[in-house]
N, C-alpha and C positions, 0 to 999 in steps of 0.2 A: 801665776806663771807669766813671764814675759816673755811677746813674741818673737824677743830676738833670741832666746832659748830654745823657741821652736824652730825659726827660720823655713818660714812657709815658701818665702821667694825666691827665685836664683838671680833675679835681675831688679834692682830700683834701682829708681831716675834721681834725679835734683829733686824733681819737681813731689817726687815722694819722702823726699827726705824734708824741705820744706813745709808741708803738709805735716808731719809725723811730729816735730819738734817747732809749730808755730805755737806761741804761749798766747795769742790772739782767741777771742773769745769768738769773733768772725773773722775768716781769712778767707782773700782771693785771690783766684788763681788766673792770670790771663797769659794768653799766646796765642800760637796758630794752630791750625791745624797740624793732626798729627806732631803731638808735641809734649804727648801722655799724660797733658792733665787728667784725665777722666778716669786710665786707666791705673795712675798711679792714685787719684783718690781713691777709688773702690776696693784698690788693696790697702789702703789704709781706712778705711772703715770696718774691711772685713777682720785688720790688726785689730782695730778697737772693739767690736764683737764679742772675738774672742776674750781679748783680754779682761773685758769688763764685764761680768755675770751677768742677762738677766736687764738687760740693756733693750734700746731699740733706736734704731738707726733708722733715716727714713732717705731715701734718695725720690726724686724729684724733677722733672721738668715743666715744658708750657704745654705739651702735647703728651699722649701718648705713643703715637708714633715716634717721635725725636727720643722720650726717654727709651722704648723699646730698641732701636737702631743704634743705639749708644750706648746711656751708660746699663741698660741689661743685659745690652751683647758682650759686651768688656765683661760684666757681673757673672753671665753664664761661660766665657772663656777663662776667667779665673777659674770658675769652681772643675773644669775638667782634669785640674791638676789634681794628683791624689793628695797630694798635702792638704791640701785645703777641703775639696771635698767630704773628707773624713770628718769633720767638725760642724756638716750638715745632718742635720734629722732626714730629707727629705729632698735633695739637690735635684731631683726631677719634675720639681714644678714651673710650670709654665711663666709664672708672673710673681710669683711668692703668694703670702711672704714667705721668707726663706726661716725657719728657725734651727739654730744651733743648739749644739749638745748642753751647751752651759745654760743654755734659757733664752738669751739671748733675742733677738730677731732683727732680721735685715727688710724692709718692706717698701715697692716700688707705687708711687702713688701721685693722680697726678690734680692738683685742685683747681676747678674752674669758675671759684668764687669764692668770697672772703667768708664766707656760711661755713664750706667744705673744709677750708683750711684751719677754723677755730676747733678744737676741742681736743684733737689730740695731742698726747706731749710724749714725748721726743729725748731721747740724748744725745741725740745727733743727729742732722741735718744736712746733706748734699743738695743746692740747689745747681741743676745740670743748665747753662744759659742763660744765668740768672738775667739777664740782660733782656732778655722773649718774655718773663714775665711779669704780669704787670705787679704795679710796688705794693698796693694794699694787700695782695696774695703772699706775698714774699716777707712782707712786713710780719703777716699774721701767721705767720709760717715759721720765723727768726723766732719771734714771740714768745711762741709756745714752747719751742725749743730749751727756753731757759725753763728750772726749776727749781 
């Protein structure tokens, strides 16, 4: 099923549309503040979720303070819509992870050494400020990401 079948959103930006149809294997997003990068990628993760069974997603910053204040406040203001919602097991948890009906999973996680960041893999990767962390983290973090 394609999520534009479903149409979970009432509103995307450029910046989700750019994001949604980059054929880029890593793509970046820069601007300023309030400028919906953050908000437009996590609805486009939670597209790819969906649409791809059995998946796992990982979002990501240099703290967790910064990713709690950001991108899981945007994460948990998505999931208040009912549309979306509904394609959670469990949208009352605190931190996740989040897993969806299809299998799926969405999981907020933050690594504070290249140890932490080796071993999991990934189909997807949100690095939130990728810029705050450091490169051997982000390096082994991209890494693993492929499959």
């Amino acid at each position: 099923m394609k999520i534009a079948d479903i149409k979970l959103f009432d509103n995307l930006t450029d910046v989700y549309y750019f994001n949604r149809f980059s054929k880029a294997k890593i793509t970046v997003n820069q601007g300023g503040t309030y400028s919906s990068k953050t908000y437009s990628i996590i609805q486009n993760i939670i597209d790819f979720a969906i649409e791809n069974n059995n998946t796992i997603s990982t979002i990501t910053a240099f703290t967790y303070n910064k990713l709690e204040e950001d991108s899981l406040r945007h994460f948990k203001r998505i999931m208040q819509e009912d549309k979306v919602r509904r394609w959670f097991v469990d949208p009352s948890l605190v931190r996740g992870p989040y897993r969806l009906i299809n299998g799926s999973i969405i999981e907020f996680r933050v690594y504070d050494s290249v140890g932490k960041a080796r071993g999991p893999k990934r189909d997807l990767l949100y690095i939130s400020e990728a810029n705050m962390v450091p490169w051997d983290i982000a390096d082994e973090t991209t890494l693993l990401g492929r499959k």
